[in-house]
C-alpha positions as a Markdown table, in Angstrom:
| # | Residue | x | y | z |
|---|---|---|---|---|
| 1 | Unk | 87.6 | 78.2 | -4.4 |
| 2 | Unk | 90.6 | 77.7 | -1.6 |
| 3 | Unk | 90.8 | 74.6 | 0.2 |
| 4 | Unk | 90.0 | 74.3 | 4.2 |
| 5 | Unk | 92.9 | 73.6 | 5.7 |
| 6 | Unk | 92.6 | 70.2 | 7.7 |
| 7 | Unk | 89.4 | 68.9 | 5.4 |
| 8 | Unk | 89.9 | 65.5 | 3.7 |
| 9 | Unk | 88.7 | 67.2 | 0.5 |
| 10 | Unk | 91.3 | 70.4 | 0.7 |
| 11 | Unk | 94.7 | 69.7 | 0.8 |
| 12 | Unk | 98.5 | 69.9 | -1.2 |
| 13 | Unk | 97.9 | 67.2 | -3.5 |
| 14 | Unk | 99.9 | 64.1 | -2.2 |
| 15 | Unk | 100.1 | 61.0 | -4.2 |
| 16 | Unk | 100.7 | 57.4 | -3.2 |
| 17 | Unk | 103.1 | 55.0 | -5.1 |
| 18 | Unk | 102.3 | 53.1 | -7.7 |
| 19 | Unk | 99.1 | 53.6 | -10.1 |
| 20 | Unk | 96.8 | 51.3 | -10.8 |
| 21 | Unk | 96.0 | 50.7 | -14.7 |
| 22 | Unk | 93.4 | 48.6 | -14.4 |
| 23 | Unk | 89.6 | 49.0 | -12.1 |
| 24 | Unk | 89.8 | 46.3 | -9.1 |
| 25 | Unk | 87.8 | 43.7 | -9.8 |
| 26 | Unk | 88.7 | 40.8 | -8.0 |
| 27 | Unk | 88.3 | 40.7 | -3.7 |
| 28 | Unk | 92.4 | 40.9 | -3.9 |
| 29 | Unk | 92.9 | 43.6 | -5.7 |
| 30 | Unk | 90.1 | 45.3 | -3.8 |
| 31 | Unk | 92.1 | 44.3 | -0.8 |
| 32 | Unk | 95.9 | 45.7 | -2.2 |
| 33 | Unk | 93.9 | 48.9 | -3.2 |
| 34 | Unk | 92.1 | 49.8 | 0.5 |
| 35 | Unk | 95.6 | 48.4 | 2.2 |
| 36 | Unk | 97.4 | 51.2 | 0.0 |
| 37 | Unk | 95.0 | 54.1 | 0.4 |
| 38 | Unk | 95.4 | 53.0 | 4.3 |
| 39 | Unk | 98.9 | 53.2 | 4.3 |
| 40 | Unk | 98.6 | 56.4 | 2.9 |
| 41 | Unk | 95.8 | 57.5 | 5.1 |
| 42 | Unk | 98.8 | 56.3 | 8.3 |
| 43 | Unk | 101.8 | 58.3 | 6.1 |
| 44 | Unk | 99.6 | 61.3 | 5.9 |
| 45 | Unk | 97.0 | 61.0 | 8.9 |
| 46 | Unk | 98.1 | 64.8 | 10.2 |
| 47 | Unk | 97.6 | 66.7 | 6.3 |
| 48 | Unk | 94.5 | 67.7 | 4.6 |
| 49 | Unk | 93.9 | 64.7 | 2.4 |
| 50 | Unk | 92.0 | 65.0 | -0.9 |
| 51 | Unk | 90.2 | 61.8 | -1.3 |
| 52 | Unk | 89.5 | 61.9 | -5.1 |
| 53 | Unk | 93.3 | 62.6 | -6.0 |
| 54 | Unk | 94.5 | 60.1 | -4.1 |
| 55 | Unk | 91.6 | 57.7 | -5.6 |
| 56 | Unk | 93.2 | 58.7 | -9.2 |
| 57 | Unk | 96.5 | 58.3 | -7.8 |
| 58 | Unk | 95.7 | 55.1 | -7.1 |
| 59 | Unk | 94.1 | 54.5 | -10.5 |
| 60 | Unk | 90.5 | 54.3 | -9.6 |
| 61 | Unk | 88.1 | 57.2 | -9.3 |
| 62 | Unk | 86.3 | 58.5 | -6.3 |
| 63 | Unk | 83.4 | 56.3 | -6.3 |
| 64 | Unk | 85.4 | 53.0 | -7.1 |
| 65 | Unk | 87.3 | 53.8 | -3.8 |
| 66 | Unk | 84.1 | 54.1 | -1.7 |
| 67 | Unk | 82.9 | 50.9 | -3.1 |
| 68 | Unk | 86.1 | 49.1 | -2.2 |
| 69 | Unk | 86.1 | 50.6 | 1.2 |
| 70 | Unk | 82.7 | 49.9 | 1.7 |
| 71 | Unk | 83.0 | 46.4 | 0.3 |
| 72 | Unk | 86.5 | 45.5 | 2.3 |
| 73 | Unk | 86.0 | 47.2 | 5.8 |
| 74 | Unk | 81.9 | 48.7 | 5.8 |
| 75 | Unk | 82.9 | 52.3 | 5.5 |
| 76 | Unk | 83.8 | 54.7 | 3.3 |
| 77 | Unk | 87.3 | 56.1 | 2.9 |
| 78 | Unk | 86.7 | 59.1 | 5.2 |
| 79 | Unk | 85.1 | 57.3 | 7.8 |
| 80 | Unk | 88.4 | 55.2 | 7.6 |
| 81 | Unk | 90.5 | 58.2 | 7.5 |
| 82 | Unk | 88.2 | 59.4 | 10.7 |
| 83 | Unk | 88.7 | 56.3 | 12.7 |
| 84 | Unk | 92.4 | 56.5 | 12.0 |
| 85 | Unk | 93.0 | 60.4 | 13.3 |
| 86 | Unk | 90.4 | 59.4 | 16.2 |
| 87 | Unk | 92.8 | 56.7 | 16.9 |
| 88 | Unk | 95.6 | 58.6 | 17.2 |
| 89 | Unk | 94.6 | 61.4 | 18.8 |
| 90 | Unk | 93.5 | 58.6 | 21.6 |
| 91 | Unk | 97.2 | 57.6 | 21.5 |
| 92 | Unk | 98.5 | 61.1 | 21.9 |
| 93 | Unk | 96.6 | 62.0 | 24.4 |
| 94 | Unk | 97.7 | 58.8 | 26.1 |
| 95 | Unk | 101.1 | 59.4 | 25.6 |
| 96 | Unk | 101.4 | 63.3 | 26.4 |
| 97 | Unk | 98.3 | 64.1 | 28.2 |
| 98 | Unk | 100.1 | 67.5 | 28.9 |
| 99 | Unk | 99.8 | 69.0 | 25.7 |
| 100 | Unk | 96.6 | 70.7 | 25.0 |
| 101 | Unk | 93.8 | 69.5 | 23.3 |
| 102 | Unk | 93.7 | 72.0 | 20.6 |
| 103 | Unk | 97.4 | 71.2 | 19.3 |
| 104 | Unk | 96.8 | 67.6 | 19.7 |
| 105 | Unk | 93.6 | 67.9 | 17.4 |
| 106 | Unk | 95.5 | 69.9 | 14.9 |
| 107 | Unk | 98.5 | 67.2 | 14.8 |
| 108 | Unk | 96.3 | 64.5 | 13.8 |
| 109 | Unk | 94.8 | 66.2 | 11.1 |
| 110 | Unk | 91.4 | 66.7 | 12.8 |
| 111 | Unk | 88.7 | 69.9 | 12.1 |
| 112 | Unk | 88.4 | 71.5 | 15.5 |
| 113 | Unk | 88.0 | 70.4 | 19.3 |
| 114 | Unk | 84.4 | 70.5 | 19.2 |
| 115 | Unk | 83.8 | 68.4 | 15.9 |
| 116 | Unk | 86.4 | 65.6 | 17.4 |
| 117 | Unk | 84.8 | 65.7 | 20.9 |
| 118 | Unk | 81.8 | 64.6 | 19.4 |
| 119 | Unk | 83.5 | 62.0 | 17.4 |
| 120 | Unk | 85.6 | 60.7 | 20.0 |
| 121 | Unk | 83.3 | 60.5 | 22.4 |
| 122 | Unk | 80.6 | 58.4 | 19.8 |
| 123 | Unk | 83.9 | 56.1 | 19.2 |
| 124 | Unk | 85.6 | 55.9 | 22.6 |
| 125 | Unk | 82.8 | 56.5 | 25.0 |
| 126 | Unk | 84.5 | 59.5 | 26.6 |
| 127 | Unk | 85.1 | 62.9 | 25.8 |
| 128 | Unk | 88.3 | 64.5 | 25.5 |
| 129 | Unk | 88.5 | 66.8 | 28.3 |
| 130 | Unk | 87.5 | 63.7 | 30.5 |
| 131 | Unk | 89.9 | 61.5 | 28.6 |
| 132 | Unk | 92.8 | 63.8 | 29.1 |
| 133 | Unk | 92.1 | 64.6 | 33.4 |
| 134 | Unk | 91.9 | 60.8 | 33.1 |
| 135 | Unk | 96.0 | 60.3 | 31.3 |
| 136 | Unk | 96.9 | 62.9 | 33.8 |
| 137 | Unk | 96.2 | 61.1 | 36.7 |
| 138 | Unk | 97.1 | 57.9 | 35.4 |
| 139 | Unk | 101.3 | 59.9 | 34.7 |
| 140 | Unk | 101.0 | 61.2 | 37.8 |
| 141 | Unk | 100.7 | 57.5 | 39.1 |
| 142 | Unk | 103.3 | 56.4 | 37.5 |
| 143 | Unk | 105.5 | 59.2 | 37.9 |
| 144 | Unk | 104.4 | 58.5 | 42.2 |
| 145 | Unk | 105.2 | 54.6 | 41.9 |
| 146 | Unk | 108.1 | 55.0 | 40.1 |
| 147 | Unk | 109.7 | 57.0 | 42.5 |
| 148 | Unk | 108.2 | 54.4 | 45.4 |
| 149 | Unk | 105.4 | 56.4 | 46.7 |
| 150 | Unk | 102.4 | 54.5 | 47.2 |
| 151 | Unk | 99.2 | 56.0 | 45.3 |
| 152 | Unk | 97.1 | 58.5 | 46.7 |
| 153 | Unk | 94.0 | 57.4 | 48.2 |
| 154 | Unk | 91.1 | 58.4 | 46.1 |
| 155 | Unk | 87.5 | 58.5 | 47.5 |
């Protein structure tokens, strides 16, 4: 079976650094192993990540990960991974509320536009569309000040 491009679970195969040899027992080494899937997950937020290669990259399988995820942050590795993209895709937006919606959802690794509305908007309170008119107006504002225009008046 191929993969599906931009799923967690279909993706080129990256590995993190340094293998584990031994299952995290202890809190701390529960910690070091989330903080390194993590930084992988922020290294890699925009590719198709495979959770379970990346768990035995790390030297733990699939459902040793989910428990330390669940047992250091309350979620699983994909809701992490989620939160992350979500996160980001509220930052791009932010940043370049110009580009469109579809490319920004495709840099940050996400499904479609319709599957991360409906997360964003359970996380953020907003939906995209929303979100973005919102960034536009705010750069317009800014673009207005800084030139020394006052701002428009807005019923």
């Amino acid at each position: 079976m191929r993969p599906v491009p931009n799923q967690p679970w279909a993706s080129r195969k990256h590995r993190p650094h340094q293998p584990q040899s031994r299952l995290p027992v202890e809190l701390a080494d529960q910690i070091h192993l989330v903080t390194q899937a993590v930084g992988y997950f922020a290294d890699h937020f925009s590719e198709a990540i495979e959770l379970e290669s990346m768990a035995e990259a790390l030297g733990v399988n699939g459902d040793w990960l989910d428990l330390c995820f669940d047992h250091c942050r309350g979620k699983t590795p994909f809701q992490s991974l989620q939160h992350l993209r979500l996160s980001r895709l509220f930052e791009g937006i932010a940043a370049q509320p110009q580009i469109t919606l579809q490319r920004q959802v495709d840099r940050c690794g996400l499904a479609s536009v319709m599957v991360a509305n409906q997360s964003f908007e359970q996380l953020f309170g907003i939906g995209l569309a929303p979100f973005r008119r919102m960034c536009r107006r705010a750069a317009r504002d800014r673009q207005m000040t800084s030139m020394g225009q006052p701002y428009p008046n807005r019923a």
